[in-house]
FISEDREN-647909 format. One record per residue (C-alpha): residue in one letter; chain; x, y, z. Coordinates in steps of 0.05 Angstrom, whole numbers, always signed. Layout:
! residues N
<residu=a	chaine=A	c1=X	c2=Y	c3=Z>
...
//
This chain:
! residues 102
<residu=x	chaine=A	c1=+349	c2=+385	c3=+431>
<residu=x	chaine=A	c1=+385	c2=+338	c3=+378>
<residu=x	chaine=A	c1=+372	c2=+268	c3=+375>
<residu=x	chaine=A	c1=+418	c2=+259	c3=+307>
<residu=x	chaine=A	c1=+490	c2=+272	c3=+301>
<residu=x	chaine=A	c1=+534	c2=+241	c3=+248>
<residu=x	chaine=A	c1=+545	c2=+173	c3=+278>
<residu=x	chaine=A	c1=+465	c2=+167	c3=+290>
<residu=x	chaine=A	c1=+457	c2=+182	c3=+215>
<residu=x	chaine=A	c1=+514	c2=+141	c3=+189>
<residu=x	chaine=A	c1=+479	c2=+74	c3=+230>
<residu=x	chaine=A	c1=+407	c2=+100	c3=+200>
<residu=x	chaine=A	c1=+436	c2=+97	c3=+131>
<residu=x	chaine=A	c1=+474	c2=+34	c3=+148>
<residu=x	chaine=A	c1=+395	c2=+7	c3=+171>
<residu=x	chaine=A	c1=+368	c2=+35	c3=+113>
<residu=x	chaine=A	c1=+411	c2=-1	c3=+65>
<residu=x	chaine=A	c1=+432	c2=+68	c3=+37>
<residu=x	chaine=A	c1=+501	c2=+87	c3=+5>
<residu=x	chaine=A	c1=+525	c2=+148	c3=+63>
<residu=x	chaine=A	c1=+514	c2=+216	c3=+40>
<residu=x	chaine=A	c1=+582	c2=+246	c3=+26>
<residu=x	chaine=A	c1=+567	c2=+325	c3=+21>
<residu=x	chaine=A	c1=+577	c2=+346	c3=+94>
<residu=x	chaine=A	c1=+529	c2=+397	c3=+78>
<residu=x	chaine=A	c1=+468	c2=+351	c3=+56>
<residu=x	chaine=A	c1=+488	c2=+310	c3=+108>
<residu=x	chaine=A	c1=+481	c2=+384	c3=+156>
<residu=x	chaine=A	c1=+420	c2=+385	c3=+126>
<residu=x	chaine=A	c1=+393	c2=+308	c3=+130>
<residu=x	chaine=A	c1=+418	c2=+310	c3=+209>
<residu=x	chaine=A	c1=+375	c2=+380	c3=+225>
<residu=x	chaine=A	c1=+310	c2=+352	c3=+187>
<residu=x	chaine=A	c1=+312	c2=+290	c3=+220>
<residu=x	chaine=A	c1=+317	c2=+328	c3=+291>
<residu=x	chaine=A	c1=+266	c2=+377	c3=+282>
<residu=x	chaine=A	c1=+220	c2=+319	c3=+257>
<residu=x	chaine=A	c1=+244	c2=+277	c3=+327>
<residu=x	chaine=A	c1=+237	c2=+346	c3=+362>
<residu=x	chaine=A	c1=+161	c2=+353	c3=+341>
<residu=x	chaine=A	c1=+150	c2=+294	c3=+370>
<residu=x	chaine=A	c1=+175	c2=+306	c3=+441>
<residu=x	chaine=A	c1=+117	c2=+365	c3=+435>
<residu=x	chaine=A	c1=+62	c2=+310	c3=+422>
<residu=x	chaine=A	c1=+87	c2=+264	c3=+478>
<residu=x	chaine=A	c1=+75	c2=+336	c3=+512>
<residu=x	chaine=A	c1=+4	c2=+339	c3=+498>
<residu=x	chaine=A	c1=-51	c2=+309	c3=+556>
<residu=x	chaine=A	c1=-92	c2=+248	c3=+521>
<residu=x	chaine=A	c1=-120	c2=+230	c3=+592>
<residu=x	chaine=A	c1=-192	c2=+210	c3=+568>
<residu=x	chaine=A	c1=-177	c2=+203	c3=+503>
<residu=x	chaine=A	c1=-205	c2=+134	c3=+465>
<residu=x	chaine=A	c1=-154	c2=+109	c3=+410>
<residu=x	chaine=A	c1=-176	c2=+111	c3=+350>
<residu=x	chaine=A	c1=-161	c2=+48	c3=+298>
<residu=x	chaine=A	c1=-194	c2=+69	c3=+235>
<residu=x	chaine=A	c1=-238	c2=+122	c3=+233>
<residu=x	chaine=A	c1=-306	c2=+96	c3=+225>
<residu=x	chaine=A	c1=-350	c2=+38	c3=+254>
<residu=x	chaine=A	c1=-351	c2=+7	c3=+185>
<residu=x	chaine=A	c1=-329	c2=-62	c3=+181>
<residu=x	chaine=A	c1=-321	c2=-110	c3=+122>
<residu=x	chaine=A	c1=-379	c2=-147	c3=+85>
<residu=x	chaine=A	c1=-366	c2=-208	c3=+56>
<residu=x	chaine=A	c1=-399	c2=-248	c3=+12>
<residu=x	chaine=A	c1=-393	c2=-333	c3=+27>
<residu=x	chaine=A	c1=-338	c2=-372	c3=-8>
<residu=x	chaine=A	c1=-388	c2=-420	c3=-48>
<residu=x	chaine=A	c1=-368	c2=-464	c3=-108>
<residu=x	chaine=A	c1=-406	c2=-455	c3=-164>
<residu=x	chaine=A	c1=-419	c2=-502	c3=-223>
<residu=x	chaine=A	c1=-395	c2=-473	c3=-285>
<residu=x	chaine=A	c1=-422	c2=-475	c3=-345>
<residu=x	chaine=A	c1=-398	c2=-490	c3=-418>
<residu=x	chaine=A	c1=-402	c2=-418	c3=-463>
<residu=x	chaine=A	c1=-449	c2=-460	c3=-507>
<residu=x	chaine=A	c1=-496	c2=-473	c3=-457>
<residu=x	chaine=A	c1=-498	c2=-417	c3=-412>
<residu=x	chaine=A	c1=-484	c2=-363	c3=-473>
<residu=x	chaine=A	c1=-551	c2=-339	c3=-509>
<residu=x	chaine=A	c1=-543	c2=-356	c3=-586>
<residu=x	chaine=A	c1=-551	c2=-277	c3=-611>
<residu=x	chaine=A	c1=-488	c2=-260	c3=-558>
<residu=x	chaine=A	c1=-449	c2=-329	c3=-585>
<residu=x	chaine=A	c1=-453	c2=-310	c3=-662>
<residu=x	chaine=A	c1=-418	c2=-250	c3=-639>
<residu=x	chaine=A	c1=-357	c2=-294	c3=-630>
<residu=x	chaine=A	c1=-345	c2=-338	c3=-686>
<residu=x	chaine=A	c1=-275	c2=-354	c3=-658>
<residu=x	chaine=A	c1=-273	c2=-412	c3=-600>
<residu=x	chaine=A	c1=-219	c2=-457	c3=-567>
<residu=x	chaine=A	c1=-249	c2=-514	c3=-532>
<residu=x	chaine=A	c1=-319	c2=-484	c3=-500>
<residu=x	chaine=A	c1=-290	c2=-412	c3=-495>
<residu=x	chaine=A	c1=-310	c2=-363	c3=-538>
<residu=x	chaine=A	c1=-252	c2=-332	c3=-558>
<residu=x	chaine=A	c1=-234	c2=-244	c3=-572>
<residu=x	chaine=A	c1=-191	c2=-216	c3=-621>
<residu=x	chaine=A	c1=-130	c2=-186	c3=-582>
<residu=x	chaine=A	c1=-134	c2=-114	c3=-562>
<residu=x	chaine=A	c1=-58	c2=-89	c3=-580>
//
């Protein structure tokens, strides 16, 4: 059963914000892939789910968040151990500053 013909894929492409297809035989081609794809489809609609839980992930997992708390900062002079700070001679206000990669 077909589902496309050329109007249906000329509105699709229209939807799509696609330039049409001119080649009548890639659009041949475009109209038959898009009906066997709608015909597949029809077959699952086919298929008995009576008992059948949806499913909406896959696993019972959920999320683990950590609380949104402000933290005082620290200056790099204070919170830095000296041996790590004489690594970076170079600072701009109380950052320590590193020499560019590239």
């Amino acid at each position: 059963m077909s589902y496309i013909d050329d109007k249906v894929l000329s509105h699709l492409f229209k939807l799509a914000r696609i330039d049409e297809e001119q080649d009548p035989v890639r659009r041949e081609k475009l109209i038959s892939d898009l009906s066997k794809i709608l015909d597949h489809f029809s077959q699952l609609q086919e298929v008995d789910t009576e008992g059948v839980l949806p499913l909406a992930g896959g696993t019972y997992e959920s999320n683990v968040w950590r609380a949104d708390v402000s933290e005082e900062r620290l200056d790099a002079d204070v919170s830095t151990p000296p041996e790590l700070q004489a690594q970076f001679p170079e600072r701009e206000h109380s950052h320590l500053k590193v020499p560019p990669i590239f």
